[in-house]
C-alpha positions in Angstrom: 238.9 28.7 88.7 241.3 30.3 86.3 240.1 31.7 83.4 241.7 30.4 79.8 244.1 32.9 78.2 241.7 33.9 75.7 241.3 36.8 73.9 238.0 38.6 74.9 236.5 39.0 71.9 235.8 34.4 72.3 235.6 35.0 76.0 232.4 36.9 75.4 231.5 34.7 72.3 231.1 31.8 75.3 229.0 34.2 77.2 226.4 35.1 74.2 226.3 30.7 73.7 226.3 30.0 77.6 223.1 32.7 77.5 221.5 31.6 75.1 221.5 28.0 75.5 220.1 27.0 79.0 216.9 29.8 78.0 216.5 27.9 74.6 215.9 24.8 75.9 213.8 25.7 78.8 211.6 28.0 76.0 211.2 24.6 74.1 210.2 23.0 76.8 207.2 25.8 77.9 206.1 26.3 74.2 205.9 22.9 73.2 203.4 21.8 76.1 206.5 20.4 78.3 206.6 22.7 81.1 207.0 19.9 83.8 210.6 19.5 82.5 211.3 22.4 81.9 213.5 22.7 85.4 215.4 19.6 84.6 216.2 21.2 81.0 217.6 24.3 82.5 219.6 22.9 84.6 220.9 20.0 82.6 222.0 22.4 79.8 223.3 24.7 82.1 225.5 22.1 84.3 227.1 20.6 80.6 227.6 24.1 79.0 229.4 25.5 82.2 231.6 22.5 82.3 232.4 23.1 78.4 233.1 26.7 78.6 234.6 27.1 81.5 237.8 27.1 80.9 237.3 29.9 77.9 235.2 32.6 80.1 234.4 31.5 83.3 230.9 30.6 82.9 228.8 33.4 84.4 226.0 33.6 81.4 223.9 35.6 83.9 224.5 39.5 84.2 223.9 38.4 88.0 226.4 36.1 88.3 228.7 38.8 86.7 227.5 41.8 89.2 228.5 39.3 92.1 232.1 38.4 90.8 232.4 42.4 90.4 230.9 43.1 93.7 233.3 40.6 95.2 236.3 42.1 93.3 235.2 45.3 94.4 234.9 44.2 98.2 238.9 42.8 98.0 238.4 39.3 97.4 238.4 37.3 94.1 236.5 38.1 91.0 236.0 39.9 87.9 237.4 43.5 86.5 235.1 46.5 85.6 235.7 46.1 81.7 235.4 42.4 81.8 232.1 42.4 83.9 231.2 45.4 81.9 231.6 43.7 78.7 230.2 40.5 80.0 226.5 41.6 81.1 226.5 43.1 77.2 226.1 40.1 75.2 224.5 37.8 78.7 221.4 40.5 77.3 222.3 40.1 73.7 222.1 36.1 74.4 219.0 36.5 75.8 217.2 38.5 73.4 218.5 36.8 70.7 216.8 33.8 72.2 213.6 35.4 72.6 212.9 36.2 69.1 213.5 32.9 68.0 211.1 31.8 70.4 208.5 34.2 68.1 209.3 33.1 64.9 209.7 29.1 65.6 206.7 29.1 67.6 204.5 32.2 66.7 204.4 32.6 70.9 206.2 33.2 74.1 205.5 33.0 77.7 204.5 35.6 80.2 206.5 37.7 82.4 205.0 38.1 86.0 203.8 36.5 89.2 202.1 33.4 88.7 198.1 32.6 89.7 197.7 34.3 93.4 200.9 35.8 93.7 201.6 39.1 93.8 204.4 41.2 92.3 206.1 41.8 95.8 206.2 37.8 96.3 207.2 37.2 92.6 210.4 39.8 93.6 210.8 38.8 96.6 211.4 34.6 95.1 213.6 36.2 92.5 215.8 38.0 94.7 216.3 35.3 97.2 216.7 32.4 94.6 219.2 34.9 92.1 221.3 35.4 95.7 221.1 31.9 96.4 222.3 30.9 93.0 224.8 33.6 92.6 226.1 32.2 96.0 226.9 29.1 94.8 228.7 30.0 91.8 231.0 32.5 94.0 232.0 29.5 96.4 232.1 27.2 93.6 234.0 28.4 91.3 235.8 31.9 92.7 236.7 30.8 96.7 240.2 30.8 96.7 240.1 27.2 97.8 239.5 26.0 94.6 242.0 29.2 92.8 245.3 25.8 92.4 243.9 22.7 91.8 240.1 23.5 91.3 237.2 21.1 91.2 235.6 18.8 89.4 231.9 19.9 91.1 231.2 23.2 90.2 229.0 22.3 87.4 227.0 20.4 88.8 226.5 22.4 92.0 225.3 25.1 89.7 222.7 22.9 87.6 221.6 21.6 91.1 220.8 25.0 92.3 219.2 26.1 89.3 216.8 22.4 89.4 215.8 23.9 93.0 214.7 27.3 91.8 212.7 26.2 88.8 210.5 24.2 90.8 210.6 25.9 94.6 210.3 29.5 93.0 208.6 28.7 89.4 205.0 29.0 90.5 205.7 32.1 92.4 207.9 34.3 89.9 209.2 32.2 86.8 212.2 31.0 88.4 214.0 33.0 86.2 217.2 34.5 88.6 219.0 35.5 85.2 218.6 39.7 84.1 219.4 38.3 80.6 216.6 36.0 80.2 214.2 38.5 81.8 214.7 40.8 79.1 214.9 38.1 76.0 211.0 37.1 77.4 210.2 40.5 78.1 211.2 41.7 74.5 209.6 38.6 73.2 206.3 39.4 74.4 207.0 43.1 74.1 203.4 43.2 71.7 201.6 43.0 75.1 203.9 45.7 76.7 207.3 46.0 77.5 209.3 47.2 80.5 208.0 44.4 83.5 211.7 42.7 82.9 213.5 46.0 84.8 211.4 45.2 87.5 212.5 41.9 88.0 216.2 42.4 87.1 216.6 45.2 89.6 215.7 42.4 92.2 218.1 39.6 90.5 220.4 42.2 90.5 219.7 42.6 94.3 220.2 39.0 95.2 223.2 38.9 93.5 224.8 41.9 95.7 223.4 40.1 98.9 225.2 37.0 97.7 228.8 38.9 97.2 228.2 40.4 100.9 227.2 36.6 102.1 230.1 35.2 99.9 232.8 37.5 101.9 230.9 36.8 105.4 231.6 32.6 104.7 235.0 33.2 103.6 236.5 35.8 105.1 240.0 34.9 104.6 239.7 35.1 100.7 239.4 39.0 101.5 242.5 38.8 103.4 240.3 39.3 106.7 241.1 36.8 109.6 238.9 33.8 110.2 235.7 34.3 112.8 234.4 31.8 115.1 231.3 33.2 113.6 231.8 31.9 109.8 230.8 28.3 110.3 227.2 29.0 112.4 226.4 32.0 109.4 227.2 29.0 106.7 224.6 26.8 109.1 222.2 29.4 109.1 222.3 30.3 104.9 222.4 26.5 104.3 219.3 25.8 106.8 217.6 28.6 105.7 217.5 28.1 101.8 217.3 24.2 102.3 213.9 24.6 104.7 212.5 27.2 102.4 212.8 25.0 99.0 211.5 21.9 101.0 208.3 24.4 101.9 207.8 25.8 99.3 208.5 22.3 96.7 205.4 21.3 99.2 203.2 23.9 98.7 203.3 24.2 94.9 202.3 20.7 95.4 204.4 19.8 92.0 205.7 16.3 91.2 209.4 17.5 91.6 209.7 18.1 94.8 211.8 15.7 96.0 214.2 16.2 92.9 214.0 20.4 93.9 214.9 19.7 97.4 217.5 17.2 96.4 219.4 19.6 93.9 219.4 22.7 96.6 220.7 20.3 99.3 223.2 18.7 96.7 224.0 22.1 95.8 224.6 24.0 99.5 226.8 20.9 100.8 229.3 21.2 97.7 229.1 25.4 97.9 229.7 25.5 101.8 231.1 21.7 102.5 234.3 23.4 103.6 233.7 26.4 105.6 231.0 24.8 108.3 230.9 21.0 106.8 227.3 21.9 105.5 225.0 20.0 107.9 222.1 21.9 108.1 220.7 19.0 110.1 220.5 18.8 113.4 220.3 14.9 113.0 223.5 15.0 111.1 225.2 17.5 113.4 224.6 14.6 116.2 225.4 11.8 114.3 228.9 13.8 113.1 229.6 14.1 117.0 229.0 11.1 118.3 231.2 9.5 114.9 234.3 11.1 116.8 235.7 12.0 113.2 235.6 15.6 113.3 238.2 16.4 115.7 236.4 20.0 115.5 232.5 19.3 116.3 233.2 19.6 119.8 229.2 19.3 122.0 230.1 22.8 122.4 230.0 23.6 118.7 227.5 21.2 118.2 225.0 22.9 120.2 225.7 26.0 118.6 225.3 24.4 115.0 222.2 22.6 116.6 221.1 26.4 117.4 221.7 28.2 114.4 220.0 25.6 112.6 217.1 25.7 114.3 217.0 29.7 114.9 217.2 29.5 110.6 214.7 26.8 110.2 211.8 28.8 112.0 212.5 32.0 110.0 212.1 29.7 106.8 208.6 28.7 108.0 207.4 31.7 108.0 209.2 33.2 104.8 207.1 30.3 102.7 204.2 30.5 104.7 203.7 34.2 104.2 204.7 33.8 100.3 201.4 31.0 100.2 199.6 34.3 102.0 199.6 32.2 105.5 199.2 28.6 103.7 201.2 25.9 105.0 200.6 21.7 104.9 200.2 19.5 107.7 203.1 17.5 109.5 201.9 13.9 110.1 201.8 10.4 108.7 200.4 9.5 105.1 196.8 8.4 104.4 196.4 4.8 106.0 199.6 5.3 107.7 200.2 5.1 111.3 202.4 7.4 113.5 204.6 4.7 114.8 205.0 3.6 110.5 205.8 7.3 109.9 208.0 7.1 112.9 210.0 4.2 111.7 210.6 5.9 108.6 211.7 8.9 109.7 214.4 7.4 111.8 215.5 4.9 108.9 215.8 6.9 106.2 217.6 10.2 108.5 220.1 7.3 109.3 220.6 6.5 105.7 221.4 10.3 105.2 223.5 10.5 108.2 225.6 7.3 107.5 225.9 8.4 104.0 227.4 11.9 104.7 229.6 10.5 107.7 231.1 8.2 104.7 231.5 10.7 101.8 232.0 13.7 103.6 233.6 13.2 107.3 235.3 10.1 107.9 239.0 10.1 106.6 239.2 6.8 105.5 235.8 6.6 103.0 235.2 10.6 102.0 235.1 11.5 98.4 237.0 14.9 97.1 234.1 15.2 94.4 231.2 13.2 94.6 230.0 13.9 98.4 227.5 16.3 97.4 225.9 14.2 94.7 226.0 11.3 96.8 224.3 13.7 99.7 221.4 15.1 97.8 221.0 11.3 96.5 219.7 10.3 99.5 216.9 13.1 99.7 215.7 11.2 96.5 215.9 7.7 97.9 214.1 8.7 101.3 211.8 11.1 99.6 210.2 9.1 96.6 210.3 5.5 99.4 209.5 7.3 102.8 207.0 11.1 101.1 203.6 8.9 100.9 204.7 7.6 104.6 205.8 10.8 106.8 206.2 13.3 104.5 210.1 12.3 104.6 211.1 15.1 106.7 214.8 13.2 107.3 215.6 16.5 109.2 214.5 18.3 112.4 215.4 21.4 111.2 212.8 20.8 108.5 210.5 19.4 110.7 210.3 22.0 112.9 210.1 25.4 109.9 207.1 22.7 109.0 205.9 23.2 112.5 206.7 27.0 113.2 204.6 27.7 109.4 201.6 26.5 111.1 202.1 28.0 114.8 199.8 25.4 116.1 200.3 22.9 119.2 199.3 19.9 117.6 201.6 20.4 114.7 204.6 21.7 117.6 203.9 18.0 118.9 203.9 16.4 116.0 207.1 18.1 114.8 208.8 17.1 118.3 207.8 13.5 117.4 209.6 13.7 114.8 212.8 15.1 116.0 213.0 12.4 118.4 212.8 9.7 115.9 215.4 11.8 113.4 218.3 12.3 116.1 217.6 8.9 117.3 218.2 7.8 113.3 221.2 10.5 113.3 222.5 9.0 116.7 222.6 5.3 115.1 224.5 6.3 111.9 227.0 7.8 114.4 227.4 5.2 116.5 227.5 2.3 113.2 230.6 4.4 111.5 232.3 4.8 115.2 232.3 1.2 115.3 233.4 0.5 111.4 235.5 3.2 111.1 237.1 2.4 114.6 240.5 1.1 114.8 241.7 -1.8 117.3 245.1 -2.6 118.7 245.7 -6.5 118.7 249.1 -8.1 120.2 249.7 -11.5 119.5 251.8 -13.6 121.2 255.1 -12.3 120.6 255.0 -9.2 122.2 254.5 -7.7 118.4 251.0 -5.2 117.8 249.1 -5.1 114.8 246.4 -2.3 113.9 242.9 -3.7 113.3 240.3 -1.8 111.2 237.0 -2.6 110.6 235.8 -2.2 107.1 238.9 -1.8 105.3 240.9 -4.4 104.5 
């Protein structure tokens, strides 16, 4: 998006609030006994104070997100200028610190800076570079793609606050879930009684993931670095979408928190608005099927399906183990609820992966019904509805992919046959959401007795 014609001196003004803000809120939260919110806070604040400010700096608050729109800059594409980013990452940390020592004199406390209970510091890193690339990711194809450079969007906000809600609670019990070099430092210096310096550690890794995510940017969208357009873009966007989608859903599980379905909502809400037009953001196999046998993607050929179908499920497998070894080896078991029968958990998985097939066919692929704003939302919606109606059933997979990182974190036969259960019954669901928006979506040629035709379509008047 294009910056506001604003002098710099209120450009970085927005950037010291934008800091700030989000880390106050979420301090509040953790201080005042209210941790379990604390993700919904941070990302709340952060989605309505991006979509206030901008239009006056661009809304990076994050010395990460900054580094990345240099990086791309650097790398030819779109971005931000030396001086600017320079300038920028100055008062993101003076934000930040600021923040920190009002945490100390409202509250007399602050929180700790580290991996959490039975994690070490190279899996705490390790969450904070993957979930800082991830998030810097989505800012760069939300908000700097060149796609959006004329007319813009209306989403970027919220993609953002999604993929912030999906780190808090996927990456939170491993490292924090902090992804922002400015809030690393404002709790470091905070705390700095009990030592300071453990903040460098974790901004060099935010720092990381944000370089990863300007390479990753320019591999999705080549052409915005005046680089011709490779067959190869849409199956990379399958496989960073699959990837980051599988891991959040396993490690949501694991940490065994009350959010989970509202995590893995908010990454999936957030991937399908940052990569909904490079690779149309599947990250399903179910979905792939159900958009191929719709017939309204002149493009998803059953050539390029297959390929989608096998990126997807090359990415999913190294998600299971990237969570698995994070838990040191844990995983969770792939089967029907408590008191629940296989064929119940079977129904449901078919049901609800239709609901989330039919519902991105609508928003997202057919002509006649897709939104220009709301697709994502609507997308990540559904996670909610299948998850908090179909989680107690069959876990609520909705998703081979899923089902079978689920699978390959356990490397065990009965969970392999349990997983292929389920993949039957989810492209079976992803098949009948194809074949119901082929037929409403279809269009009919009538002639009536006078020689004269008339066009027939079901569901439109």
């Amino acid at each position: 998006m294009a910056i506001a014609d604003t002098p710099l001196l209120l450009r970085c003004v927005a950037e010291f609030i934008g800091a700030f803000l989000p880390f106050f809120t979420v301090g509040f939260n953790v201080l005042s006994g209210a941790a379990v919110l604390g993700g919904v806070s941070l990302a709340t604040t952060l989605t309505v104070v991006t979509y206030a400010l901008a239009g006056v700096s661009g809304a990076n608050f994050s010395p990460a997100v900054t580094l990345a729109l240099y990086l791309s800059k650097r790398l030819g594409g779109p971005g931000l200028d030396a001086s600017v980013a320079g300038m920028y990452a100055l008062v993101q940390l003076a934000g930040g610190i600021c923040c920190g020592f009002c945490f100390v004199n409202m509250f007399a406390d602050s929180f700790r800076l580290g991996p959490g209970a039975g994690f070490s510091w190279v899996d705490a890193c390790f969450c904070e570079a993957m979930y800082s690339c991830l998030f810097c990711f989505v800012v760069l194809n939300t908000t700097a793609a060149r796609a959006y450079s004329s007319e813009g969007n209306e989403f970027y906000g919220i993609a953002i606050g999604a993929m912030a809600l999906a780190a808090s609670y996927a990456a939170g019990p491993v490292s924090g879930g902090l992804l922002n070099p400015a809030i690393t430092v404002g709790v470091d210096f905070a705390g700095a009684g009990a030592g300071f310096g453990k903040s460098l550690v974790y901004a060099i890794f935010q720092l990381l993931g944000a370089g990863i995510a300007a390479l990753l940017f320019k591999m999705v969208r080549p052409m915005d670095f005046d680089e011709p357009e490779s067959p190869r873009t849409r199956l990379i966007s399958e496989i960073i979408g699959t990837f980051a989608l599988v891991v959040t859903v396993g490690l949501s599980a694991l940490a065994k928190t009350s959010m989970a379905v509202v995590a893995i909502a908010g990454c999936l809400c957030s991937l399908v608005y940052a990569l909904g037009d490079v690779s149309g953001a599947h990250f399903n196999p179910a979905v792939t099927v159900a958009v191929l046998l719709s017939g309204h993607d002149a493009d998803m050929t059953p050539k390029r399906a297959v390929h989608y179908i096998g990126s997807q499920l090359l990415s999913c497998v190294l998600a299971g183990w990237c969570f698995c070894l994070l838990y040191n080896g844990s995983s969770f078991v792939l089967g029907p609820g408590q008191g629940f029968s296989l064929t119940a958990a079977a129904v449901a998985e078919m049901f609800f992966t239709a609901l989330l097939a039919f519902v991105v066919l609508g928003v997202a692929v057919s002509p006649k019904t897709k939104s220009s704003q709301l697709f994502g939302l609507a997308i990540g919606l559904c996670i909610v509805v299948g998850g908090s109606s179909a989680g107690n059933i069959s876990g609520a997979c909705l998703n081979p992919a899923v089902s079978i990182g689920i699978a390959a974190s356990t490397a065990g036969w009965a969970a392999t046959k349990t997983a292929l259960r389920y993949c039957f019954f989810q492209l079976l669901g992803g098949s009948i959401a194809g074949g119901v928006v082929h037929l409403l979506h279809s269009e009919i040629i009538t002639v009536n007795g006078h020689g004269e035709t008339s066009k027939l379509i079901f569901g439109h008047a």
